[in-house]
N, C-alpha and C positions, 0 to 999 in steps of 0.2 A: 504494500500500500504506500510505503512511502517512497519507492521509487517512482512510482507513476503519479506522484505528486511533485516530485522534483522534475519527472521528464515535463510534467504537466506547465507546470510553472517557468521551464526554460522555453516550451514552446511558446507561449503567451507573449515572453520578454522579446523575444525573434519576430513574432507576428508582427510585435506593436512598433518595434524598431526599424521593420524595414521599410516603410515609408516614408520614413526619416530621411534612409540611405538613398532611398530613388526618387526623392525631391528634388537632392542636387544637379543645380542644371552644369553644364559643362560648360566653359569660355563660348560666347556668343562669335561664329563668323562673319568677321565684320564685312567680307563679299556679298553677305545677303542682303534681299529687299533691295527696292530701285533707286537706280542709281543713271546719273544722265553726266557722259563723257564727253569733253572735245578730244579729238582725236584728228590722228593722221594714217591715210591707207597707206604703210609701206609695203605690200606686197599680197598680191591676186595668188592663189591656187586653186588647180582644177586637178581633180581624179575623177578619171574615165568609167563610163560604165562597167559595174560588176567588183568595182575597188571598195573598203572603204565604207560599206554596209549600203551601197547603193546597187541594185538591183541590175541589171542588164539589160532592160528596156527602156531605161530612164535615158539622164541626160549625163549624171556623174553629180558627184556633190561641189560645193563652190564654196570657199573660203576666201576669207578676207581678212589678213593682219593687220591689227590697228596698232598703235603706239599714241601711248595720250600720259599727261603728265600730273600725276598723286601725289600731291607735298613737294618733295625734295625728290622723288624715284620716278621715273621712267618703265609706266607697265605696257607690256604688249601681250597683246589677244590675238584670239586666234579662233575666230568664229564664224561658225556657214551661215551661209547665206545664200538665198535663193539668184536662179540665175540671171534675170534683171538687173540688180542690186548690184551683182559682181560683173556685169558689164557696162553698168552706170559710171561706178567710181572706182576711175584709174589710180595705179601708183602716184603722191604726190596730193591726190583731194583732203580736203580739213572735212571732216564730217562731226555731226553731233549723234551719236547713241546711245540707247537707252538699254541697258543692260535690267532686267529681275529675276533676281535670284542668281548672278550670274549665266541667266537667258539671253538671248538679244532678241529686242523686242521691237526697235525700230533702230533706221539708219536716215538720214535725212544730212543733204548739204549747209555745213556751216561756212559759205563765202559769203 
């Protein structure tokens, strides 16, 4: 009897505390939620169809590196885009983007 009052009483302690443990949240990513860049396209690439998780009927997926400036650092991205978009803006265009969640959700010319 008295061990199933000890086991008893440890499980209760364990129950009531782990909530405790998985409330804490973890350091917040500060890449999340939106975010609107000026930027600069340094650099177009294209992968051909069937590369690249793009299907063999299609066109190929279409990428477009950005370079835009955060404080003091210099970040570059590196995000698809549809095929329009990557024959809009050449090497050398200033674009404004709007990044959520680290998505890109729009591209639009900043001249």
């Amino acid at each position: 009897m008295n061990r199933r009052m000890v086991s008893a009483l440890l499980l209760l302690v364990a129950v009531s505390l782990s909530p405790a443990c998985a409330g804490r949240s973890a350091r917040k990513d500060r890449g999340l939620g939106l975010r609107v860049l000026d930027c600069v396209v340094v650099e177009r690439e294209h992968e051909p169809p069937g590369t690249g998780g793009a299907s063999y009927a299609g066109t190929g997926n279409y990428y477009l590196v950005f370079e835009a400036r955060e404080g003091q650092a210099t970040a570059r991205y590196r995000l698809q885009v549809n095929r329009t978009q990557w024959f809009r803006f050449a090497e050398g265009s200033r674009v404004r983007i709007t990044l959520n969640n680290n998505i890109l959700t729009d591209v639009r010319s900043n001249e």
